[in-house]
N, C-alpha and C positions, 0 to 999 in steps of 0.2 A: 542555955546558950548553944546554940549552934557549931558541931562540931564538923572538920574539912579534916581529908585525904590527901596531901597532895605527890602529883606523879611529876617527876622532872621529865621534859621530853628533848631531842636533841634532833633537831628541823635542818639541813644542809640544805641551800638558796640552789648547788650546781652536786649532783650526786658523782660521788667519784670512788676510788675503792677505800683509801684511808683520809680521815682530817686530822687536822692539827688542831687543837682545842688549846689555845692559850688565854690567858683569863689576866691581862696587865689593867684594864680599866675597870673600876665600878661600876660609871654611871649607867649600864645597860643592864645590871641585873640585878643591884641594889643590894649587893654585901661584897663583903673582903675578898680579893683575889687571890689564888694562890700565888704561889711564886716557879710555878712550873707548868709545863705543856707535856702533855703524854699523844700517843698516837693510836687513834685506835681505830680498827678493821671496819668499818661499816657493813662487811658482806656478813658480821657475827651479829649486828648487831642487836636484840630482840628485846619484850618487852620482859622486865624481870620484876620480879618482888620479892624483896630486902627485909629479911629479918633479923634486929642486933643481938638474938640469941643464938647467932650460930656468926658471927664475925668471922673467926678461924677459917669456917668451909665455906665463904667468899660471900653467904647472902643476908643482909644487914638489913632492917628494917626498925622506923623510929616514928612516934606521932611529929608531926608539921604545925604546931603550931600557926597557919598563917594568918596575915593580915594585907591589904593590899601595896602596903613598900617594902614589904620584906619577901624573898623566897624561902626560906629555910632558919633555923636556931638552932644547926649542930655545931662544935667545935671545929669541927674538919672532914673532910672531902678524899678521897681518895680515887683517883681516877686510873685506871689500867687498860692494857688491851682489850681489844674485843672481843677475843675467845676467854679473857682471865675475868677476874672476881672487881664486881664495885662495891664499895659500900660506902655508907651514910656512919661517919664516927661518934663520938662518944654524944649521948644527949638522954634525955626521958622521955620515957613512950614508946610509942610503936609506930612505923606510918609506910608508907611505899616509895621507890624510888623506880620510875619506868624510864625506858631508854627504846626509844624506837626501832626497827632494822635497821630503816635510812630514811629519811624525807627528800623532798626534792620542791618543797617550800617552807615558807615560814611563819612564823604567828605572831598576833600581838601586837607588830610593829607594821607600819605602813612602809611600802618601800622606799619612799623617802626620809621616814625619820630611818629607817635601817640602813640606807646609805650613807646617811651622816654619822653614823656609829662607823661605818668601815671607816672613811675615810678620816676620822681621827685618832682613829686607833687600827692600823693595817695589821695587826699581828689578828686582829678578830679575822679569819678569812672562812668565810662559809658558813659560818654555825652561830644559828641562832638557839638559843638555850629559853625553855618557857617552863612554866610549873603549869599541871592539867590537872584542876581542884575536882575532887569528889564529893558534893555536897549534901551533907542528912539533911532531908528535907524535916519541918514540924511533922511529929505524927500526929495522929488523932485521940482525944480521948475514947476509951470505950464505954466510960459512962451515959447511962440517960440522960442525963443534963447538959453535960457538952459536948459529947457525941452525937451529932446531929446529920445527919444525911437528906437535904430540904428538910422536911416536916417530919421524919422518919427518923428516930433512932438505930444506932447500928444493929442492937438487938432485934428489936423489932424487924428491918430489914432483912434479918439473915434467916428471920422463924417466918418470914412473909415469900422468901426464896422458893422456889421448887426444888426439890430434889434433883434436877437434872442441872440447875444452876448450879446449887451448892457443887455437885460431883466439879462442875465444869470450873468452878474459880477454883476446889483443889488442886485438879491436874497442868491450868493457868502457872498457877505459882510453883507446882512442881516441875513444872518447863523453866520456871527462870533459871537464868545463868550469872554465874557471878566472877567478880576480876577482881584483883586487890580488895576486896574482902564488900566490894557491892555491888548490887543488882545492876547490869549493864545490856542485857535483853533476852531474848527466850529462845528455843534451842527450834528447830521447824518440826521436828515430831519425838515424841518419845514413847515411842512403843515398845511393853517389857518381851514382846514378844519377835522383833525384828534381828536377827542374827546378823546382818549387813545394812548398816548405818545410812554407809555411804556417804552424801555430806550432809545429810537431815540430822545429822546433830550439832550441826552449824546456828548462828545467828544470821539470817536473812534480815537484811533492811525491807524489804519491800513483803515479807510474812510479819517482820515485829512491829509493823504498822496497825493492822488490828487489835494485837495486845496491847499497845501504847495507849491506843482509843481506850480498848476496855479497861485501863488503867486508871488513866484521869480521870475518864467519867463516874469513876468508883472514890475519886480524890488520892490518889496516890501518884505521883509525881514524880518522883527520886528516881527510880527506873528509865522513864523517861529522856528527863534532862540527861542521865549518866552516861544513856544509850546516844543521846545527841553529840555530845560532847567527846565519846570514845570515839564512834564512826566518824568526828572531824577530826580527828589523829591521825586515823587511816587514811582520808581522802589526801595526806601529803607522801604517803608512802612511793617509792620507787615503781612503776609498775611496768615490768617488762615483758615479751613476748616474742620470744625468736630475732631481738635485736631491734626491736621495737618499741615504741613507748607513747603510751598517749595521751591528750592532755592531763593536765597539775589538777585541773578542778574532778576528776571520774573519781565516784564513788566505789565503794567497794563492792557486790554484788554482798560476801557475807564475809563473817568470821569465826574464829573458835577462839576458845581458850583453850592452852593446853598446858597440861604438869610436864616437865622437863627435868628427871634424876641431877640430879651437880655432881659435878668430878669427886672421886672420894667414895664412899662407903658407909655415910654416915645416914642415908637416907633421906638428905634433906632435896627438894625438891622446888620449882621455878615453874612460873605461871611465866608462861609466853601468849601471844595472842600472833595469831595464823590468820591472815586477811586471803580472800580470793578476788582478783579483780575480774575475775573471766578466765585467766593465766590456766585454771584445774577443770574449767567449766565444759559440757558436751557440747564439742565445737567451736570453742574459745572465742564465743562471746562478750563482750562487756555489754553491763547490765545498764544499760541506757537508763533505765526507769531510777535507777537507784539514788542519783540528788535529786531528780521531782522528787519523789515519796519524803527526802530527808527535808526538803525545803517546808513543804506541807505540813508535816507533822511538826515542823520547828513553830509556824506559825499557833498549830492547835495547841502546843502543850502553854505556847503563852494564852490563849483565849484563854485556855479552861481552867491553866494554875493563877492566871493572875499577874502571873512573873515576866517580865519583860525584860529583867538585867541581862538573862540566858542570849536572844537575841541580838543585844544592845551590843554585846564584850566585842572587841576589835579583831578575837578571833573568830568569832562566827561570821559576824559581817564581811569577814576577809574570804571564808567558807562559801556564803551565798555568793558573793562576786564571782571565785570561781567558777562553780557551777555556771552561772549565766555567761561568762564568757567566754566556756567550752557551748555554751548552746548556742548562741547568738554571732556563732564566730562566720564569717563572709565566708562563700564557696560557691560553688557553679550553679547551686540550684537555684530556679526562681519563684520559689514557690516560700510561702514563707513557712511552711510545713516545714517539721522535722525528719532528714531521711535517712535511714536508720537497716542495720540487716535483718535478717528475719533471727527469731531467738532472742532477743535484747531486751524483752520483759515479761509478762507475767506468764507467758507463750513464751516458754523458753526453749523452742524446738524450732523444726522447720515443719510450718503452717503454711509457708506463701502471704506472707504478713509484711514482707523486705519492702521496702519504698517510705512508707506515709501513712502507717498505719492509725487508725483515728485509736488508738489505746497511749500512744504517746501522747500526741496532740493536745486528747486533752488535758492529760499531766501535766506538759509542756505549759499548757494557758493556764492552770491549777496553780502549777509555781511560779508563772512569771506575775498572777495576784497576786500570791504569798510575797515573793520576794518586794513587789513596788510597795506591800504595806509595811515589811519592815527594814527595808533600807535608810540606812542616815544619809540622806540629800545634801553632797556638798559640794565645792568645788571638782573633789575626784571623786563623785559617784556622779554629778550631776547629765555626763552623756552615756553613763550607764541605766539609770534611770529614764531618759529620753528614747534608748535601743529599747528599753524593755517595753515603753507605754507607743509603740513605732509598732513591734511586733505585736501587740496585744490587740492594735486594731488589724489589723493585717490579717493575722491569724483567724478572728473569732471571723471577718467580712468572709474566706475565704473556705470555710467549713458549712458555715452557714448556707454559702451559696451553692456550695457545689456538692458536699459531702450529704444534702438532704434530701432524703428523698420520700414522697409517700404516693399515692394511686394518680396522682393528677402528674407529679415528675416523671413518674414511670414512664404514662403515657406521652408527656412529649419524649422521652428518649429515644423512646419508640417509634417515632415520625421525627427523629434524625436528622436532617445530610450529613454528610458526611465531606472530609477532604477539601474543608471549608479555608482559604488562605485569606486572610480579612482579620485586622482590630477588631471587627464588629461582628465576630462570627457567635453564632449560637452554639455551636458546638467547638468549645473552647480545644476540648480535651482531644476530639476525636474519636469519640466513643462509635462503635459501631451495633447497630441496634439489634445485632444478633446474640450480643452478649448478654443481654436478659437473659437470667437463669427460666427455664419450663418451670420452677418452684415456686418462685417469687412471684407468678403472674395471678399464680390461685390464691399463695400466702398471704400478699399484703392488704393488710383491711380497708375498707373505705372512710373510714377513722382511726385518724393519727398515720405514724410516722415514723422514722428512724435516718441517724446517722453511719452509712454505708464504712465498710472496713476499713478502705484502702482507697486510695483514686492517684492514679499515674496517668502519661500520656497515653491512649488506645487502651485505657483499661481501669475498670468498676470491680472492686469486691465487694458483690451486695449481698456477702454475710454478715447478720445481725450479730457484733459483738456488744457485750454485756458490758462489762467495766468503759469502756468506751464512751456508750451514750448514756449511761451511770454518772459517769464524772462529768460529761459535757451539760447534763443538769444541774449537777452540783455544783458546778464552775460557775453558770449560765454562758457558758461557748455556746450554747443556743440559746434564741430568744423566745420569750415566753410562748407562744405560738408554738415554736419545736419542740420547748422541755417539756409542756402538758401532751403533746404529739407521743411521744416514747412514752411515756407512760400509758397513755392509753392503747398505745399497742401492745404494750406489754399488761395490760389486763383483757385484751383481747384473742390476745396469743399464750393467755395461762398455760393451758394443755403442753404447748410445745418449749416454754419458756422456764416453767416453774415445775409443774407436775405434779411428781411424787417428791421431788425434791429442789429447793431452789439452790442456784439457778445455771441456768446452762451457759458454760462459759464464751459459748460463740452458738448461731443456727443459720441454718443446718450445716450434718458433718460431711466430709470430704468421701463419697465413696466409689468403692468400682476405680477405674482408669484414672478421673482425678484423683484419688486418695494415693496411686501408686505416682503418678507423676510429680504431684504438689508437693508431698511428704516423704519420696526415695522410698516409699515403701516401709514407712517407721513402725514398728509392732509395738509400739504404746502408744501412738495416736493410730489404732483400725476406730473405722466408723464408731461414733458415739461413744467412743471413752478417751479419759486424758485433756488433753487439749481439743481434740476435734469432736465437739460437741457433748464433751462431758459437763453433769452439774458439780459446780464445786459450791459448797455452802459457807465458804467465807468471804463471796462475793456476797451476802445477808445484809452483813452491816452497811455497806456503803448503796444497796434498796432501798433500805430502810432511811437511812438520811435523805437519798433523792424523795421519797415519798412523802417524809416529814415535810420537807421542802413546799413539794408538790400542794401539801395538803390530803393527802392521801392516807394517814396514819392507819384507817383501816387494813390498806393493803398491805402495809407492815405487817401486821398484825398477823394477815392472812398467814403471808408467807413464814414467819418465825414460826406460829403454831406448827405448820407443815413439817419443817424442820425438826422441831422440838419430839414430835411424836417419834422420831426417828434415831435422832443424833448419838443420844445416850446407850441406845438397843445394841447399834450399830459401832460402838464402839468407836465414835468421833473419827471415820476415816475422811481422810484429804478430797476426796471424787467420788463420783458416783457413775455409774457407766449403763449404756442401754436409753432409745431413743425419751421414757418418759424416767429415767431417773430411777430405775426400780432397785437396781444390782449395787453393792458396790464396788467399786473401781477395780477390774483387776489385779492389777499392778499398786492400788490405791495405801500409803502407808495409815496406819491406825493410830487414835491421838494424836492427831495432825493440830499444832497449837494453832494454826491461824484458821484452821476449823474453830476450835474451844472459843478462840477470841473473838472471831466474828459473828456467832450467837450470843456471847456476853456483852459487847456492844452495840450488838441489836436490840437487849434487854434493857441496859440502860438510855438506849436513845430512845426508844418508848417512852418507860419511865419519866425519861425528863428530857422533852418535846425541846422548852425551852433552851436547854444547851445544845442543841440541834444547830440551830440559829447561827451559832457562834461559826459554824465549821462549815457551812455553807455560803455561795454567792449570792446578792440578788445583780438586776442588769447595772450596767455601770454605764451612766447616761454623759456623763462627762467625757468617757474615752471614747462614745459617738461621736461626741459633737471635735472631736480630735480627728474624726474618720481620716486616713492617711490610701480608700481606694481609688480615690478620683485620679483621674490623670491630671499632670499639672498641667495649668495654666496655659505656662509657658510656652506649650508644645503646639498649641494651635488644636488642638482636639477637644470634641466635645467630653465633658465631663462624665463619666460613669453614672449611673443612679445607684446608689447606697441603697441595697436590699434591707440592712439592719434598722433602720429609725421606724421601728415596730412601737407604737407609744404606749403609754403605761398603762394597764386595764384599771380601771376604780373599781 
């Protein structure tokens, strides 16, 4: 039987310094009330784990039997200050009781059944109370007989491994990290050799996206969902910044765990978890990328476990809304692009990336599929669902058209006008045709293509970013025309793309005068290392899928081998530095996990092409024919012509 964890969590709807937690009605939480209200500090308030062998020195811990109408099967409850002791009273077992710092939303409950709850019982003010289950997934057998791995037994699979795999799933699961007593995600590097940490002993949402991949596709699960289900804890936390705060639905960038001594002498000691929103980050950033990557990987870990309840529950669904109605939210731009500072994702520095960088966008379009396939359609999702399939035309019409470019776009940019005042102008943007880099004229090939960095008004970043037009294939944000386009540039730009090492996270790097203007002069991004123009190799995995995609499984192939000859010698570092990838990184840390994880999921998406399938797009011919770029009607104007109804190749 299936055995649960559960974490009590304590969600405030208005954050303030103390609440009053009074508990006079059942029907909201589905056992006996006390008969008292305590107050307690919210600025104390952290996450804890309760063990009932040490009651006395304030931390109580007991299993939770749960089922879905019940919270809890202790005797009693003891509530205290924020700085003093909680515990979980007299009962059997063992289990956790977690207590958030502060929320500033709620779970579980729709804001109208939660308003019906205030207003029948006003002593409830502010506090909604939820339990946050930890769920053991089934394991597997290890036997030959029903340890099956497709047609492969475990054994067999793991004596068919390469030595460089095997090394690489060791140090995988020696990076996990664990929280009340289960796997909840992996730490960004663990080097035994690194004297300053820094925050790489953190859990990154947007590094434990690789290892999640390489999790499921191995059938392990639990890590997963844990990691999903924790970080939507965090997305209700308080997040402030010099008296600032911003939206409910912003993800956390990362977190830790940490031991925390208890008052007293006795050695007993408190698991806290430390969220960073941006708040600690170089240049207090928030990590834009961080609900796309959660939305995404919410969707994969249902393709590949099978499990859709994860999705289903009222607080995830509450989760995804969030997120999209900080993305989707009305402002001055008219562009249906997202605009975002520089540093807010996997370029967490300043690149000259600030505006519309195509690394979001496709994100952006990545999760607003995710989200339209797993939202419950209903009276109140139903004009959230209608913004998101609004923006999805919008979006894809509007990357396509402008963000493309290969030898024939070049050349009309290049024969220009310019300062063009007209509906009907060709040059929408204003581009001035002197902005052609000297690089780009000899680099782009007369086959194939790519999607351009960046596009603001009087200005093209026609650096080839990687993850970019990676995802806008895997999306299909471009149409089949564009996604075989990139890839065939990028088998014709091996040399400069792949190398000695795949693959370069943006080309070419910033150097000389622009590298001192664009970057303030950053001494971890000088030319071709870091962000500007280094190879990172956990950009692998997500080749590898566009290529499965593509049809291209060879060129997979190419590139892991590449890798492979290397990774292990090299002692798994984060970057590689120097124009073909030879060096590694200077600054580069060692047993970088989303290094490890992005060769093992390149390993298994080989291996099984078919679960590929699952995690990719194909074109979505239905939100064509929804196309929302014409001009209306109404207006007396001739209609646009729809560049996207590219029809389906047999």
């Amino acid at each position: 039987m299936m055995n649960s964890r559960s974490c009590i969590c304590v969600s405030a709807i208005k954050p303030c310094c103390r609440f009053l937690i009074s508990f006079k009605s059942s029907s909201l939480f589905g056992f006996s009330p006390l008969r008292s209200s305590k107050l307690i500090n919210s600025s104390k308030l952290q996450y804890r784990k309760i063990d009932t062998r040490s009651i006395r020195s304030g931390v109580h811990c007991r299993l939770i039997g749960l089922d879905r109408n019940a919270f809890y099967d202790s005797d009693s409850i003891i509530w205290g200050r924020g700085g003093s002791r909680y515990s979980i009273g007299r009962g059997r077992g063992r289990g956790v009781l977690v207590i958030p710092r502060v929320a500033s939303d709620f779970r579980n409950q729709s804001s109208s059944s939660l308003g019906s709850h205030v207003n029948k019982d006003k002593s409830f003010e502010s506090i909604f109370v939820k339990p946050l289950v930890f769920k053991e997934l089934p394991k597997k057998e290890s036997s030959d007989e029903d340890a099956k791995f497709g047609n492969v037994s475990v054994k067999e699979e793991v004596l068919s491994q390469s030595e460089v795999e095997r090394e690489a799933w060791k140090l995988l699961r020696d990076a996990v990290v664990n929280y009340c007593g289960f796997p909840v995600g992996t730490v960004a590097a663990k080097d035994p050799g690194d004297k300053q940490t820094l925050n790489y002993d953190q859990v990154f949402i947007r590094d434990f996206v690789p290892s999640a991949y390489a999790f499921l596709l191995d059938g392990e699960g639990e890590i997963v969902r844990n990691f999903l289900l924790q970080t939507l804890q965090l997305q209700s936390w308080e997040k402030t910044v010099d008296c600032h705060s911003p939206g409910p639905g912003l993800m956390p960038a990362s977190f830790k765990v940490k031991s925390v001594p208890l008052e007293g002498n006795d050695g007993s000691f408190e698991e806290c978890l430390d969220a960073d929103f941006g708040e600690s980050a170089i240049g207090r950033v928030s990590p834009v990328d961080s609900g796309l990557w959660w939305i995404i990987l919410l969707r994969a870990y249902g393709k590949l476990t099978g499990d859709y309840t994860l999705q289903e529950r009222i607080d995830v669904q509450t989760g995804i809304k969030l997120i999209l109605k900080l993305c989707l939210a009305d402002g001055f731009d008219m562009f249906p692009t997202l605009l975002v500072t520089d540093g807010s994702c996997m370029i967490d520095r300043r690149m000259g990336i600030h505006g519309h960088p195509l690394e979001i966008q496709a994100l952006f379009y990545s999760a607003l599929r995710c989200a339209r396939e797993m939202l419950n359609v209903n009276d109140e999702t139903k004009n959230l669902v209608a913004a998101v399939n609004s923006r999805l035309s919008a979006l894809s019409f509007h990357i396509r058209e402008y963000y493309w470019v290969d030898i024939k776009k070049i050349n009309e940019i290049y024969r220009y006008n310019t300062e063009e005042y007209s509906a009907d102008a060709t040059n929408k943007f204003n581009i001035y045709p002197e902005q052609i880099p000297s690089w780009l004229v000899d680099w782009i090939p007369n086959r194939g293509g790519y999607f351009i960095g960046n596009l603001q008004p009087a200005h093209m970043d026609f650096r080839f970013f990687t993850l970019g037009n990676l995802w806008a294939v895997i999306s299909s944000l471009g149409d089949q025309e564009q996604n075989e386009g990139v890839m065939t540039l990028i088998e014709e730009k091996w040399d400069d793309l792949v190398a000695n090492m795949p693959l370069k996270i943006c080309f070419p790097a910033l150097e000389q005068e622009e590298w001192r203007i664009i970057t303030g002069s950053d001494p971890k991004n000088t030319p071709w290392s870091y962000h500007n123009g280094g190879s990172w190799p956990t950009l692998l995995w997500q080749f590898t899928l566009a290529c499965i995609k593509m049809g291209k499984l060879d060129l997979a192939k190419k590139a892991v081998a590449v890798a492979e000859k290397r990774l292990k010698e090299d002692q798994w570092p984060e970057y590689y530095d120097t124009r073909s990838g030879r060096f590694v990184g200077k600054q580069s840390r060692l047993y970088q996990t989303w290094t490890i994880a992005g060769f093992l999921a390149s390993k298994k998406l080989i291996e099984q092409p078919e679960k590929a399938s699952l995690l990719f797009w194909q074109e979505d011919y239905q939100l064509l024919e929804t196309c929302v770029c014409g001009l209306n009607k109404s207006s007396g104007k001739k209609k646009n012509k729809c560049s996207r109804f590219t029809p389906p190749r047999s």
